[in-house]
C-alpha positions in Angstrom: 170.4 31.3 104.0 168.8 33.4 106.9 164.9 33.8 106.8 164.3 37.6 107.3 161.8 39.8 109.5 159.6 40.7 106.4 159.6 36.9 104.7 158.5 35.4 108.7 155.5 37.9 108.7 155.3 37.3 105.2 154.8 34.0 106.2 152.4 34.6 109.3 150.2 37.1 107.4 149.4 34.0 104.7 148.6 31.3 107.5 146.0 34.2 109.0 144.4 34.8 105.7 144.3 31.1 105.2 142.3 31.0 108.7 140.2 34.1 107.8 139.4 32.3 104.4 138.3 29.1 106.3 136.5 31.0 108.9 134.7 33.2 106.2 133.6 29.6 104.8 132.2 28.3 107.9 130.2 31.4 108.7 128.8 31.2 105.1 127.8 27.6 105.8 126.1 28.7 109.5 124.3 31.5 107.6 123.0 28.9 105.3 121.9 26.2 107.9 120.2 29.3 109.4 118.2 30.2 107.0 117.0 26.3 106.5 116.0 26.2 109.7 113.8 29.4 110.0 112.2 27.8 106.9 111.8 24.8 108.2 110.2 26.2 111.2 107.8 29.0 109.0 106.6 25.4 106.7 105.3 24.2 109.8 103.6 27.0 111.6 101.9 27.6 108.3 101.2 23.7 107.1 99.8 23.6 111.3 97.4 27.2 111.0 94.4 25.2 108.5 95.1 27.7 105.8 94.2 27.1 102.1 97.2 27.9 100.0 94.0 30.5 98.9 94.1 32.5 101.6 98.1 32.5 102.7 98.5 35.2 100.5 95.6 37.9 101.9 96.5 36.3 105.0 100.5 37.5 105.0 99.6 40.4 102.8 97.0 41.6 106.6 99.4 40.8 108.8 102.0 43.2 106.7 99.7 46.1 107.2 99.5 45.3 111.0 96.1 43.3 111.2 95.8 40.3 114.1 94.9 36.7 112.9 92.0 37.0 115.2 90.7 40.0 112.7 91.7 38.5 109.6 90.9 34.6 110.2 87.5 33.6 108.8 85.7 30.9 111.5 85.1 28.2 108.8 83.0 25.0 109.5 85.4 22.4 110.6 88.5 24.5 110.5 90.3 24.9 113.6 91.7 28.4 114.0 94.3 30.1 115.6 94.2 30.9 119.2 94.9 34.4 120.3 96.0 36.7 123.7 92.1 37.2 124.2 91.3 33.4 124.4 92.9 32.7 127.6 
C-alpha cells in the first residue's frame, strides 16, 4: 500500500506541531525563570536600600510619580542611604 502526497505532509505537519508544542513549552519555562530572576534581583536591591517595610510603600508609590530617592529618602540616624548622580 503506497503512502500518498497528502498522508506524507499529513505526517510532516504533525512532527512540526509536535516541535512547535515543545518549543512553546520551553519558551513558557524561560519566561518563568525570567521573571524569578528579576525578582530575585528587585528582593535584593530592596533588602540592600535600609528601608523599613514602612516606608517601601511611600517610597515606590514617589518614585511612580517621578520623584528621585535623593528627594524622597529621609537621612535617618544610623541608616545608610542611597547614593545618587550628585554624590560623585
Amino acid at each position: 500500500m503506497a503512502t500518498t502526497k497528502s498522508a506524507k505532509i499529513e505526517a510532516e505537519i504533525e512532527k512540526v506541531k509536535g516541535k512547535i508544542a515543545e518549543q512553546q513549552a520551553r519558551l513558557k519555562e524561560l519566561e518563568q525563570r525570567r521573571t524569578e530572576a528579576e525578582n530575585s534581583e528587585i528582593v535584593d536591591i530592596v533588602r540592600g536600600m535600609s528601608i523599613s517595610l514602612d516606608e517601601l510603600p511611600v517610597l515606590l508609590q514617589k518614585l511612580r510619580g517621578g520623584e528621585t530617592l535623593g528627594q524622597i529618602v529621609p537621612k535617618s540616624e544610623g541608616a545608610v542611604t542611597p547614593k545618587t548622580e550628585d554624590d560623585e
